[in-house]
Biotite code that builds the C-alpha atoms (Angstrom):
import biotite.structure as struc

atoms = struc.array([
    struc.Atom([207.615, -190.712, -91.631], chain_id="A", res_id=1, res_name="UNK", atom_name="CA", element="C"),
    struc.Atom([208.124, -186.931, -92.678], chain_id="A", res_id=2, res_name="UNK", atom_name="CA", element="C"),
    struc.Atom([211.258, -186.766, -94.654], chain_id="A", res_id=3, res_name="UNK", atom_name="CA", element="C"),
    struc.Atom([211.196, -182.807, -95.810], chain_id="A", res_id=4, res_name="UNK", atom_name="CA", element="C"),
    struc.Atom([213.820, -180.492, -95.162], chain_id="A", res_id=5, res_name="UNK", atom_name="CA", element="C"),
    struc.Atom([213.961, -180.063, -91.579], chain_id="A", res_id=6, res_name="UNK", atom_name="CA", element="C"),
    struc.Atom([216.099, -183.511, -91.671], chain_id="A", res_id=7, res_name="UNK", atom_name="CA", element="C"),
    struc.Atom([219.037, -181.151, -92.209], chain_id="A", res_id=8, res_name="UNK", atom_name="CA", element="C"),
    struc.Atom([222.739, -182.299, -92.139], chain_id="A", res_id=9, res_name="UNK", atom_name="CA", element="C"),
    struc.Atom([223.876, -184.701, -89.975], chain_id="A", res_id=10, res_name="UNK", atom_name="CA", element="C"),
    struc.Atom([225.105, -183.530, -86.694], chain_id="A", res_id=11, res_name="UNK", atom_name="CA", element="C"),
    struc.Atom([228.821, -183.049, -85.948], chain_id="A", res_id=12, res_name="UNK", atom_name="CA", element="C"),
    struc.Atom([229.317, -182.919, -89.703], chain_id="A", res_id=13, res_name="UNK", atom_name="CA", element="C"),
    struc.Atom([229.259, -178.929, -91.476], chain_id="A", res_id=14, res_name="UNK", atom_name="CA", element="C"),
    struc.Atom([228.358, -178.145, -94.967], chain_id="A", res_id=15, res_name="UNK", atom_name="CA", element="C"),
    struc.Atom([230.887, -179.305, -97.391], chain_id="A", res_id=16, res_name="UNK", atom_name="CA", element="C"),
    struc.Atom([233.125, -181.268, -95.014], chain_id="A", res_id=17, res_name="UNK", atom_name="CA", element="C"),
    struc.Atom([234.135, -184.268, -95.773], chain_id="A", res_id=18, res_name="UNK", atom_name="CA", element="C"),
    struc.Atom([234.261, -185.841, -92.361], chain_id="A", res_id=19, res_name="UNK", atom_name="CA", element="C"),
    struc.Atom([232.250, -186.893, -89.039], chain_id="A", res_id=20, res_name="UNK", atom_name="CA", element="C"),
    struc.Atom([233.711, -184.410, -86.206], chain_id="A", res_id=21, res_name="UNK", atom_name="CA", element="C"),
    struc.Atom([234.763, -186.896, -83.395], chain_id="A", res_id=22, res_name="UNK", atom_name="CA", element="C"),
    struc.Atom([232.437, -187.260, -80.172], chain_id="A", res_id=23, res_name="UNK", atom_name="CA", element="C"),
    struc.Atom([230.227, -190.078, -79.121], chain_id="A", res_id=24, res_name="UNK", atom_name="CA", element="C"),
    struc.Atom([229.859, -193.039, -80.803], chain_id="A", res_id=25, res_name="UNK", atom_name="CA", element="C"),
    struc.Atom([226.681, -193.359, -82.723], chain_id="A", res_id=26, res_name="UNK", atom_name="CA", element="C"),
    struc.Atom([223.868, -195.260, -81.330], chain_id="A", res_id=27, res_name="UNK", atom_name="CA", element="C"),
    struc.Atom([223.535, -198.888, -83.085], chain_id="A", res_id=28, res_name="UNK", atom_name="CA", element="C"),
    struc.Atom([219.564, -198.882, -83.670], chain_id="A", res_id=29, res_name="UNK", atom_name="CA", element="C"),
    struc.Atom([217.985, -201.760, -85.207], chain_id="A", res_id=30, res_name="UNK", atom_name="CA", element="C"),
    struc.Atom([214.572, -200.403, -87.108], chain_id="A", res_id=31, res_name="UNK", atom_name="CA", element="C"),
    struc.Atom([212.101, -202.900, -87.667], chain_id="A", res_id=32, res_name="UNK", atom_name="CA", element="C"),
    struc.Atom([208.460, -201.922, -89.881], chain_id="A", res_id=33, res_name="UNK", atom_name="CA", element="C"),
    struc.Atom([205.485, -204.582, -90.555], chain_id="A", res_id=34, res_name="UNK", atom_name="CA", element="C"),
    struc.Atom([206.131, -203.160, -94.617], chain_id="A", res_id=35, res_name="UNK", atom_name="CA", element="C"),
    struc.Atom([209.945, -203.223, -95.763], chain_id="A", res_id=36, res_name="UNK", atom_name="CA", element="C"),
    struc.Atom([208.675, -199.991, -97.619], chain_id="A", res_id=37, res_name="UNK", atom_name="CA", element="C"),
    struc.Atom([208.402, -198.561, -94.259], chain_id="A", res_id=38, res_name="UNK", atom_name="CA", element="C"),
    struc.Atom([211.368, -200.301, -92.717], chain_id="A", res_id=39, res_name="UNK", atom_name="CA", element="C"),
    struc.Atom([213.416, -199.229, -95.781], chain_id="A", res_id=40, res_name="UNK", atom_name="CA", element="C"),
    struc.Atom([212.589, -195.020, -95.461], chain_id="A", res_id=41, res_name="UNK", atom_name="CA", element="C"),
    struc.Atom([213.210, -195.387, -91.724], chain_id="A", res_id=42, res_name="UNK", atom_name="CA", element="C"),
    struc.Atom([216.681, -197.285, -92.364], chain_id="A", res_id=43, res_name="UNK", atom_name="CA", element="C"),
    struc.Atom([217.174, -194.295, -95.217], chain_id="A", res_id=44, res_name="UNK", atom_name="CA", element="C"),
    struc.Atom([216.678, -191.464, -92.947], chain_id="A", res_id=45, res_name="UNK", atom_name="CA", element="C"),
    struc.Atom([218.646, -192.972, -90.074], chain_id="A", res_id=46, res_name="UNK", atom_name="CA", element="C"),
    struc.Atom([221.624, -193.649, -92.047], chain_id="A", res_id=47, res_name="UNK", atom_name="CA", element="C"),
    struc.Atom([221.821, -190.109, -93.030], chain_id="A", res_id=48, res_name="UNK", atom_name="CA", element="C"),
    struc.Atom([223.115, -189.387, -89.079], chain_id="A", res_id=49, res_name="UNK", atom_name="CA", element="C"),
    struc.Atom([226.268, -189.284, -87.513], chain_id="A", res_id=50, res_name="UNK", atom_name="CA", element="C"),
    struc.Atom([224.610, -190.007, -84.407], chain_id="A", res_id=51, res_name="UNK", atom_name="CA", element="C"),
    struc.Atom([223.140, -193.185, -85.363], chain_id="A", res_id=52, res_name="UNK", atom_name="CA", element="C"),
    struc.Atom([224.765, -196.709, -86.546], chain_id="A", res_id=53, res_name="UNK", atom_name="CA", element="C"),
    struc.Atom([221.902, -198.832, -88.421], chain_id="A", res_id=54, res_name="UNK", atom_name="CA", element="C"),
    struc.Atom([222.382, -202.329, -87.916], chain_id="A", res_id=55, res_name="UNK", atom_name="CA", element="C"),
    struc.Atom([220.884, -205.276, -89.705], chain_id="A", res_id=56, res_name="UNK", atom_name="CA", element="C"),
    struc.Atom([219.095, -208.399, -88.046], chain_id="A", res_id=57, res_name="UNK", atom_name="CA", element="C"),
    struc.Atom([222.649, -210.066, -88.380], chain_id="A", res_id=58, res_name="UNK", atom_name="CA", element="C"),
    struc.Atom([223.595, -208.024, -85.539], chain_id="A", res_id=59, res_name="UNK", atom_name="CA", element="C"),
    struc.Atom([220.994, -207.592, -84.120], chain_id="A", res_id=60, res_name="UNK", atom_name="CA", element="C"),
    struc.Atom([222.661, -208.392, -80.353], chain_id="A", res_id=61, res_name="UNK", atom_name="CA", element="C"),
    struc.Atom([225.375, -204.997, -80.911], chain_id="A", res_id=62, res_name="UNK", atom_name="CA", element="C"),
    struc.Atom([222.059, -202.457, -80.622], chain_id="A", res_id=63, res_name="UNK", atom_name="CA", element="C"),
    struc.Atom([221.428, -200.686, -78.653], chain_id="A", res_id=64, res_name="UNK", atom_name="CA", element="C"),
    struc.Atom([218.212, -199.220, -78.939], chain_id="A", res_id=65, res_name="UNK", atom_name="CA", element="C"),
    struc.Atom([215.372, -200.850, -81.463], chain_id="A", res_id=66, res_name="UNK", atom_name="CA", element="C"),
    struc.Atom([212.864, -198.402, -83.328], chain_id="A", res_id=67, res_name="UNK", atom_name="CA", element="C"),
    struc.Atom([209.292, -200.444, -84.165], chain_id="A", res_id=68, res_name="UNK", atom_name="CA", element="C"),
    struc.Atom([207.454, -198.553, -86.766], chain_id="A", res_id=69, res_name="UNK", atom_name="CA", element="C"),
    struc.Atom([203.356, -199.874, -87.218], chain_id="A", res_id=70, res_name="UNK", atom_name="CA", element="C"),
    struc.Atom([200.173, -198.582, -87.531], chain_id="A", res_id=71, res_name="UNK", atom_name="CA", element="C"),
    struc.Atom([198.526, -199.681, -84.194], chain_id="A", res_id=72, res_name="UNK", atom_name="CA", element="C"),
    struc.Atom([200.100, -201.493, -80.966], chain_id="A", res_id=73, res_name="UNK", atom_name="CA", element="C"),
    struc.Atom([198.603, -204.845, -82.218], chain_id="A", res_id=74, res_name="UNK", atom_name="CA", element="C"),
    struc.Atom([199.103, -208.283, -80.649], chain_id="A", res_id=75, res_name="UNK", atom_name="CA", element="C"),
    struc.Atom([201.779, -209.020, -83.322], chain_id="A", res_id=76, res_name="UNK", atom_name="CA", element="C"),
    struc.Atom([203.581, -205.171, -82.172], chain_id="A", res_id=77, res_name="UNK", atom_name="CA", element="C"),
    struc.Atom([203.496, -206.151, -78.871], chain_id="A", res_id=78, res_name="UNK", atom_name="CA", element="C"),
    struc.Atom([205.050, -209.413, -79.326], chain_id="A", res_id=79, res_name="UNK", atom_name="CA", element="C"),
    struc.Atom([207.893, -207.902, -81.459], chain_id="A", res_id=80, res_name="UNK", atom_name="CA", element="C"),
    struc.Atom([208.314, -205.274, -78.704], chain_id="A", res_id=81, res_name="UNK", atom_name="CA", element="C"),
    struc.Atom([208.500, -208.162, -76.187], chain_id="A", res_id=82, res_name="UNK", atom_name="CA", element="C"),
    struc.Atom([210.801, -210.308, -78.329], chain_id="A", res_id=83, res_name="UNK", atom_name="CA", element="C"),
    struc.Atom([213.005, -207.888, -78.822], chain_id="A", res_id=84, res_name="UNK", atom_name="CA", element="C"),
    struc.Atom([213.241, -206.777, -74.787], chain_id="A", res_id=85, res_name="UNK", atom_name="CA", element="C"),
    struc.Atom([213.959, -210.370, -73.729], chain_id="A", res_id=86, res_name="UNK", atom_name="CA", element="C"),
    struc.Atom([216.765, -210.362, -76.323], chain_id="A", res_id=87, res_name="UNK", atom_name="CA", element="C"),
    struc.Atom([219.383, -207.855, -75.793], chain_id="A", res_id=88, res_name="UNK", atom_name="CA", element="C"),
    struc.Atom([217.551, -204.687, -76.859], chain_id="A", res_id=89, res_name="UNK", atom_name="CA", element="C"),
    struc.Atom([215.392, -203.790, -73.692], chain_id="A", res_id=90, res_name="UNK", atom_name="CA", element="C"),
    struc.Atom([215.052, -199.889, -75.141], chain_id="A", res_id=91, res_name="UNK", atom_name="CA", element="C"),
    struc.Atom([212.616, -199.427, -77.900], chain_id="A", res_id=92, res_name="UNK", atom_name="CA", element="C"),
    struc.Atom([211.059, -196.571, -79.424], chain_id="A", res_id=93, res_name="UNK", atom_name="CA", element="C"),
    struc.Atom([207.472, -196.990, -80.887], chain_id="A", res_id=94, res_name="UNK", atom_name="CA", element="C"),
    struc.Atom([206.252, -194.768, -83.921], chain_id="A", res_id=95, res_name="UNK", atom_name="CA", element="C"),
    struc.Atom([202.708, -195.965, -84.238], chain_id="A", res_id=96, res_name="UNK", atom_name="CA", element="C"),
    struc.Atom([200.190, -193.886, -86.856], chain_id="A", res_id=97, res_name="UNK", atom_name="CA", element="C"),
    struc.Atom([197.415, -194.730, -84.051], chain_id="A", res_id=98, res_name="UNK", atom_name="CA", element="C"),
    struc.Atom([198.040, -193.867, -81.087], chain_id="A", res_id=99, res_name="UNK", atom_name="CA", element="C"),
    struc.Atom([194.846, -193.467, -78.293], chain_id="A", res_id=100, res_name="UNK", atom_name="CA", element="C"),
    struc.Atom([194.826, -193.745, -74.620], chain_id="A", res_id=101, res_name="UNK", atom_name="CA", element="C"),
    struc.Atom([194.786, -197.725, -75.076], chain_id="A", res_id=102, res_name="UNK", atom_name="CA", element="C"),
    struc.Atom([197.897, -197.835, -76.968], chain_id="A", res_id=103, res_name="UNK", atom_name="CA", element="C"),
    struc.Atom([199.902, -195.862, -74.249], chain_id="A", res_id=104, res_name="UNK", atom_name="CA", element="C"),
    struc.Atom([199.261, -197.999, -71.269], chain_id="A", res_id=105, res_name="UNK", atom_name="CA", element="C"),
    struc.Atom([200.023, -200.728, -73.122], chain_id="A", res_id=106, res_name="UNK", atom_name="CA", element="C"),
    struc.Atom([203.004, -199.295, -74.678], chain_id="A", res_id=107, res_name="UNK", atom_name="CA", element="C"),
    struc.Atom([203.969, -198.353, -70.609], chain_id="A", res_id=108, res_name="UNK", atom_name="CA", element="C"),
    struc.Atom([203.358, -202.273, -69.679], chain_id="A", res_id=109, res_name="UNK", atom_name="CA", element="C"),
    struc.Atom([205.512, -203.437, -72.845], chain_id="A", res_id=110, res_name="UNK", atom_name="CA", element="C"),
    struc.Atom([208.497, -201.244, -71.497], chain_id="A", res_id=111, res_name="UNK", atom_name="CA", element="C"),
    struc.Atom([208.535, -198.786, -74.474], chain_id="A", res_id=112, res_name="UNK", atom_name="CA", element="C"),
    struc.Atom([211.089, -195.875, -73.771], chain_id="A", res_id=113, res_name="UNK", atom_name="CA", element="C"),
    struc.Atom([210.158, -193.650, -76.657], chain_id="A", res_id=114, res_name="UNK", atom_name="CA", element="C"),
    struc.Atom([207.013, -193.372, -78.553], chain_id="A", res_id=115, res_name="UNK", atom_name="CA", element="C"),
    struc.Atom([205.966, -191.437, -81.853], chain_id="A", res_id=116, res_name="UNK", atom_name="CA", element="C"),
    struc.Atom([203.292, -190.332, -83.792], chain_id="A", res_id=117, res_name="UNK", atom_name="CA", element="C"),
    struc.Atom([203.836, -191.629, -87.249], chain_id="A", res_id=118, res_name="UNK", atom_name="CA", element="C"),
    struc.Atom([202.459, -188.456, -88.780], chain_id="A", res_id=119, res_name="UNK", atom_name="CA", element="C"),
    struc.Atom([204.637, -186.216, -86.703], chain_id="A", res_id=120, res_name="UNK", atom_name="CA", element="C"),
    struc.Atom([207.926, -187.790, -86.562], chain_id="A", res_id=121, res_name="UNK", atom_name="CA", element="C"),
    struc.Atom([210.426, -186.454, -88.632], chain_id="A", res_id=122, res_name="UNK", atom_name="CA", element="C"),
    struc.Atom([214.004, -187.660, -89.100], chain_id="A", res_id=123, res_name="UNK", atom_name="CA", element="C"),
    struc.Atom([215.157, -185.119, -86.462], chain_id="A", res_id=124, res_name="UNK", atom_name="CA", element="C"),
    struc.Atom([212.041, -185.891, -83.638], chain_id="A", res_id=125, res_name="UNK", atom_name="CA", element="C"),
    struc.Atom([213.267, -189.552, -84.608], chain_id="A", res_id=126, res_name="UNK", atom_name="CA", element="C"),
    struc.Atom([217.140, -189.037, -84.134], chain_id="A", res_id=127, res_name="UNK", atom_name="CA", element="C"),
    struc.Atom([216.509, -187.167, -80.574], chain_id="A", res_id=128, res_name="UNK", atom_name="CA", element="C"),
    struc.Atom([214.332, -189.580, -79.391], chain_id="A", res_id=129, res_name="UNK", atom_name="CA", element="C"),
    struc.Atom([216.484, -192.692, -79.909], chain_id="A", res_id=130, res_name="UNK", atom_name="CA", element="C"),
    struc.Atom([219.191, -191.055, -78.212], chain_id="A", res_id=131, res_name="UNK", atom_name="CA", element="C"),
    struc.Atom([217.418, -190.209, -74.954], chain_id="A", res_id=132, res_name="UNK", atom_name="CA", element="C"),
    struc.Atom([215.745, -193.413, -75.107], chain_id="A", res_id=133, res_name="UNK", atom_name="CA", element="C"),
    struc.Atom([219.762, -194.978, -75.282], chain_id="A", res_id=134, res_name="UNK", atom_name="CA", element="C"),
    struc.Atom([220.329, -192.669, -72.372], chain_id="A", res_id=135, res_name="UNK", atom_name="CA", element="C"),
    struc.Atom([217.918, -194.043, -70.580], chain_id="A", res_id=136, res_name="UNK", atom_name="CA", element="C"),
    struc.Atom([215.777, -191.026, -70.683], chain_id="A", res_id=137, res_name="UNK", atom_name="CA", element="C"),
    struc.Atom([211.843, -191.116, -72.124], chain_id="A", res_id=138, res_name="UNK", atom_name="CA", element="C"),
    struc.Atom([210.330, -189.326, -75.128], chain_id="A", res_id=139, res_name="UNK", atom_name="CA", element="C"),
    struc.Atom([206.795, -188.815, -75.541], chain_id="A", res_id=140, res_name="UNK", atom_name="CA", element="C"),
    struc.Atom([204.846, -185.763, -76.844], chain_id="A", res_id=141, res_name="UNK", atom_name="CA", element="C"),
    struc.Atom([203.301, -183.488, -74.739], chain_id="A", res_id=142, res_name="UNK", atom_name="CA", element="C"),
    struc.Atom([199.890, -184.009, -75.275], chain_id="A", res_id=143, res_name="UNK", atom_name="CA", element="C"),
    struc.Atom([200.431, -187.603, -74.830], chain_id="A", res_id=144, res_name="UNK", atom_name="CA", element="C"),
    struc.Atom([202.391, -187.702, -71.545], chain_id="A", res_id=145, res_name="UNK", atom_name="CA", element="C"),
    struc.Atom([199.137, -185.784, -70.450], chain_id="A", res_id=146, res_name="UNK", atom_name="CA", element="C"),
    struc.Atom([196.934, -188.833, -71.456], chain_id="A", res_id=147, res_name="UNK", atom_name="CA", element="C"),
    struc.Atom([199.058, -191.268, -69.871], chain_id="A", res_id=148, res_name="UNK", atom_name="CA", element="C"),
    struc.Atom([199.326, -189.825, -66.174], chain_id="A", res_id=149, res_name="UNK", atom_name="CA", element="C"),
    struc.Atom([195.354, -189.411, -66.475], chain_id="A", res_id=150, res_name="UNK", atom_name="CA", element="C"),
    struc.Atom([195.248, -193.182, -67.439], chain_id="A", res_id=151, res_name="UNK", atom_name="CA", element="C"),
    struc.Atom([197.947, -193.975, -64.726], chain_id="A", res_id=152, res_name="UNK", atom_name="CA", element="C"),
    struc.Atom([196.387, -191.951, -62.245], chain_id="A", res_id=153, res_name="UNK", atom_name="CA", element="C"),
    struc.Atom([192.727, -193.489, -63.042], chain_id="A", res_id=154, res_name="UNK", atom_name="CA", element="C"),
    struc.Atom([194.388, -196.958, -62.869], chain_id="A", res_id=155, res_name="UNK", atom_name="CA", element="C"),
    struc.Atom([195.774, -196.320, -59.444], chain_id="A", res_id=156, res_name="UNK", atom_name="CA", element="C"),
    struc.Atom([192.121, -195.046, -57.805], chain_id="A", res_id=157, res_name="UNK", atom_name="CA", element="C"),
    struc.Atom([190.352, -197.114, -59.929], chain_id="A", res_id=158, res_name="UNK", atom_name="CA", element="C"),
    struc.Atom([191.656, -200.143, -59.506], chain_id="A", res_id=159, res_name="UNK", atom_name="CA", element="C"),
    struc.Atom([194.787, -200.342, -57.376], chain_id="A", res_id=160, res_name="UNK", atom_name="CA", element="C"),
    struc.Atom([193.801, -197.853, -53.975], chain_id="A", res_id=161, res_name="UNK", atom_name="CA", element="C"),
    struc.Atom([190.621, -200.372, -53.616], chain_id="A", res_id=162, res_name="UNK", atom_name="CA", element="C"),
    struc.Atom([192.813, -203.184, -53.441], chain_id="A", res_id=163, res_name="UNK", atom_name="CA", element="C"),
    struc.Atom([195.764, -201.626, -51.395], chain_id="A", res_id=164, res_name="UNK", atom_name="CA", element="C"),
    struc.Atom([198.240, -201.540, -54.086], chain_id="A", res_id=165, res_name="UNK", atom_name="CA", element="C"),
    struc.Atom([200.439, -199.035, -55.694], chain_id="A", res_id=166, res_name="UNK", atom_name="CA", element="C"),
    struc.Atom([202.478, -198.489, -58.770], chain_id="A", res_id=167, res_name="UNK", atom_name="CA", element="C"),
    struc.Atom([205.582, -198.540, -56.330], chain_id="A", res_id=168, res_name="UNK", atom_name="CA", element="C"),
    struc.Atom([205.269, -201.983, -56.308], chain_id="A", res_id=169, res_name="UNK", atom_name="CA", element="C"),
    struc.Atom([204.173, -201.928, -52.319], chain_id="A", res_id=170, res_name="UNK", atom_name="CA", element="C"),
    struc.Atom([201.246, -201.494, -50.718], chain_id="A", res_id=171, res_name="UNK", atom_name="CA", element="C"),
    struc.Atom([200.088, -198.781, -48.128], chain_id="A", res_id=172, res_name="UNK", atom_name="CA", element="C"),
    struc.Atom([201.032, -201.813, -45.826], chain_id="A", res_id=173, res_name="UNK", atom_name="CA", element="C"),
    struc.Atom([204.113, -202.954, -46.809], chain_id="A", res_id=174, res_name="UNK", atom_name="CA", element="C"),
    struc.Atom([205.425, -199.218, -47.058], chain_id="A", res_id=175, res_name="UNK", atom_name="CA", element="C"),
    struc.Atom([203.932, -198.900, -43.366], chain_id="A", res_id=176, res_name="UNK", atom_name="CA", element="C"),
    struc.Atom([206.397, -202.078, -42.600], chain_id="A", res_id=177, res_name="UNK", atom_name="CA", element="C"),
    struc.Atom([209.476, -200.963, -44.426], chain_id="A", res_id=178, res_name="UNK", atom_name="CA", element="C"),
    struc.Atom([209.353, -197.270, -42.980], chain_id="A", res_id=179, res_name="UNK", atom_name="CA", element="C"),
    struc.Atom([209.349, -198.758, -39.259], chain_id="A", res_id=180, res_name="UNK", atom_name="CA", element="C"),
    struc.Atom([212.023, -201.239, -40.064], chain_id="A", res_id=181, res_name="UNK", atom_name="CA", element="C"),
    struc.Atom([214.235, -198.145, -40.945], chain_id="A", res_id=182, res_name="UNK", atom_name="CA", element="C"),
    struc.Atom([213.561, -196.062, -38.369], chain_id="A", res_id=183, res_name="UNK", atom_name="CA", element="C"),
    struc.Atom([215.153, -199.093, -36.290], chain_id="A", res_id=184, res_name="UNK", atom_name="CA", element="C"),
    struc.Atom([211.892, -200.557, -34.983], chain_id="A", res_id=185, res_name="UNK", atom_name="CA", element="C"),
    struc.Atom([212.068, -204.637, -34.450], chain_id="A", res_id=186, res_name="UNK", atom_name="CA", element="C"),
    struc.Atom([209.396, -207.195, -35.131], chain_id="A", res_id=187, res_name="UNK", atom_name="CA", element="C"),
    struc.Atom([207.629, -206.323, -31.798], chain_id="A", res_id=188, res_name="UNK", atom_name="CA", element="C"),
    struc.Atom([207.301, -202.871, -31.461], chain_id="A", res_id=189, res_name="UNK", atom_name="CA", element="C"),
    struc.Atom([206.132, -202.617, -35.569], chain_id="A", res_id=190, res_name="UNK", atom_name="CA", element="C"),
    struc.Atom([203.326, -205.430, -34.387], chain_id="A", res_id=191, res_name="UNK", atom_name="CA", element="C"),
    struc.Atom([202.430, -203.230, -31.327], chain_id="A", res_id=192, res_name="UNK", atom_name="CA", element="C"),
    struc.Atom([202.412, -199.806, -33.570], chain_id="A", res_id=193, res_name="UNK", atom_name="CA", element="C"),
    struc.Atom([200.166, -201.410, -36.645], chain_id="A", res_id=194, res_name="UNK", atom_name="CA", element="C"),
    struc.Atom([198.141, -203.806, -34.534], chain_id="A", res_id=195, res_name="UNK", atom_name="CA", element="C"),
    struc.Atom([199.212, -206.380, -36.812], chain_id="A", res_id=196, res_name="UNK", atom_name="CA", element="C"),
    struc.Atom([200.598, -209.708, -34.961], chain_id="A", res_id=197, res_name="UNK", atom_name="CA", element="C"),
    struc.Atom([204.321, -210.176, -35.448], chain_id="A", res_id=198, res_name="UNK", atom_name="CA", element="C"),
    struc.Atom([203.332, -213.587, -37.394], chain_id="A", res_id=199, res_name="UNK", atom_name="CA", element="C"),
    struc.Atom([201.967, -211.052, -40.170], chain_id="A", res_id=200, res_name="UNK", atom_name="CA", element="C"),
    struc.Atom([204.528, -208.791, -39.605], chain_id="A", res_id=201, res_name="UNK", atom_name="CA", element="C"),
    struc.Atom([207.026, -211.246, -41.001], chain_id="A", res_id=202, res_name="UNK", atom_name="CA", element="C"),
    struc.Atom([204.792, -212.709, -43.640], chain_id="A", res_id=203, res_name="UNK", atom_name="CA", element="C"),
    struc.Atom([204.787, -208.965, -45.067], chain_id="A", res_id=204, res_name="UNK", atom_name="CA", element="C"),
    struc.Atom([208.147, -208.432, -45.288], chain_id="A", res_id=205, res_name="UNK", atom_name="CA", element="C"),
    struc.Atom([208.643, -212.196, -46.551], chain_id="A", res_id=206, res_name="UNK", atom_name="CA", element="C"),
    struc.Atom([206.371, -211.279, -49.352], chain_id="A", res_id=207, res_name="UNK", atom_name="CA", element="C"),
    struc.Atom([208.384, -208.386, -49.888], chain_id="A", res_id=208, res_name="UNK", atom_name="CA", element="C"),
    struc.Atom([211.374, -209.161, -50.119], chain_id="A", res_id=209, res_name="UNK", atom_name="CA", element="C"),
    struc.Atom([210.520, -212.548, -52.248], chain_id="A", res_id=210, res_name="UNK", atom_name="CA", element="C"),
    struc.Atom([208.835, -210.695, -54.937], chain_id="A", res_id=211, res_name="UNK", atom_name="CA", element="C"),
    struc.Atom([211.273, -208.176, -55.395], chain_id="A", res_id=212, res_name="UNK", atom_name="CA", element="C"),
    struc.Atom([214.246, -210.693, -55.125], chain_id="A", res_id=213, res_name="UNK", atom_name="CA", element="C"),
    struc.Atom([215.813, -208.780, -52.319], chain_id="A", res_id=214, res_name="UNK", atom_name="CA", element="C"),
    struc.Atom([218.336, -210.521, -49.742], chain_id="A", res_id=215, res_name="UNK", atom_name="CA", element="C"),
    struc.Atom([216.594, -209.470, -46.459], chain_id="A", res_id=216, res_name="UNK", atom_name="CA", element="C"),
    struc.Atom([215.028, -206.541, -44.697], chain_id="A", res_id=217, res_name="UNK", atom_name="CA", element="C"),
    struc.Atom([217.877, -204.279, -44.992], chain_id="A", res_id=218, res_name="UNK", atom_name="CA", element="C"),
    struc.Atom([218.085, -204.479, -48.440], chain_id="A", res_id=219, res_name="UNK", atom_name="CA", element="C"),
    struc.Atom([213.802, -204.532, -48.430], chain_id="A", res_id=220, res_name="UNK", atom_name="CA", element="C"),
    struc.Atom([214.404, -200.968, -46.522], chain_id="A", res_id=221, res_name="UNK", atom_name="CA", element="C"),
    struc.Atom([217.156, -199.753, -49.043], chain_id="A", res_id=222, res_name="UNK", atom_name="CA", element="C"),
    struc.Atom([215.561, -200.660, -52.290], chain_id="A", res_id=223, res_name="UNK", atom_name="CA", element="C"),
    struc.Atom([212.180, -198.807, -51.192], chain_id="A", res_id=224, res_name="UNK", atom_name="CA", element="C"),
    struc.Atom([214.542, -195.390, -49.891], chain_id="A", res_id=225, res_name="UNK", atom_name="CA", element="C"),
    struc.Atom([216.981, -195.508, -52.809], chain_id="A", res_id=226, res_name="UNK", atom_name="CA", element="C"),
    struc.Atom([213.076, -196.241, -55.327], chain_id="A", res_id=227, res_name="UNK", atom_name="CA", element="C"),
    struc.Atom([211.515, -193.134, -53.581], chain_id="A", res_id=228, res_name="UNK", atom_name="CA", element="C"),
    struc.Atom([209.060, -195.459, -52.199], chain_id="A", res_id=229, res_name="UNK", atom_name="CA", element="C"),
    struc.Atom([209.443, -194.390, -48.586], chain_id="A", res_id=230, res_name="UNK", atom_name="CA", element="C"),
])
């Protein structure tokens, strides 16, 4: 982690004041680092903010956002990352000194909302990216959001357009299904339009609606249209 002067003062807070200026409350971040050297220059910087509220394992369940500083996504990363989500701190950011076009899909599968170059990140480029990350927002360089919709986009001809599957979480099918069903069309007439018999007509939408826990076909048809999906 850079620490030179581009850190700067905290924000909300002008030279030689004594005070935070009021706005939003700081971000409770939990930083955890495979060395405590690392975890303790991390923890340094961070406390240094306005914007952000360091908090110790003790409490861990009052962050918000969780910052996991390694050298590689490893096995033992990954199960942090996924210890951590199942807890109550489902937005991480990731500052890994390796990062290659493994790393980011499986930094994508693991649910990480920001990710870092160790080399690059500085206390500022660390700040910014734990609060979009507590916004909800993503952070990821340039260069690397450029890897990852290659690997994303080789993953879905690859691997998932062969086998009639799509990121959305439907198929070609199922979208097919769902798009009828909202433009008011029952069990028989979708059967007659796809050539499918109404038997698999309902064993598609079963299957939808099961594996995305949805109530029925109405809420099938408004998950998919308020998802982008159809």
């Amino acid at each position: 982690m850079q620490t030179g002067s581009s850190f700067g003062q905290p924000a909300g807070q002008r030279s030689g004041s004594t005070g935070r200026a009021t706005g939003p409350d700081p971000v409770a971040t939990y930083v955890y680092a495979g060395d405590p050297i690392s975890q303790a220059g991390v923890i340094s910087q961070l406390r240094q903010r306005a914007e952000i509220r360091v908090v110790d394992a003790e409490h861990l369940g009052e962050a918000v956002v969780a910052v996991v500083v390694a050298d590689g996504l490893t096995d033992e990363v990954l199960r942090v990352l996924r210890a951590l989500q199942r807890g109550s701190i489902p937005r991480t950011v990731l500052v890994a000194r390796v990062i290659d076009d493994s790393t980011l899909v499986a930094a994508a599968e693991a649910g990480v909302g920001g990710l870092l170059r160790r080399g690059d990140a500085t206390p500022d480029s660390l700040a910014r990216a734990i609060l979009r990350v507590a916004a909800g927002e993503g952070e990821v360089p340039p260069d690397l959001l450029g890897r990852l919709l290659g690997q994303v986009g080789r993953l879905q001809r690859q691997v998932l357009a062969p086998r009639g599957l799509a990121f959305s979480g439907l198929s070609d099918r199922e979208a097919e299904v769902l798009k009828l069903v909202a433009n008011g069309h029952d069990t028989a007439e979708i059967a007659g339009r796809l050539s499918y018999s109404q038997r698999t007509v309902k064993n598609i939408l079963h299957d939808v609606t099961t594996r995305l826990q949805l109530r029925n076909r109405s809420h099938a048809v408004a998950y998919a249209v308020r998802e982008g999906l159809i």
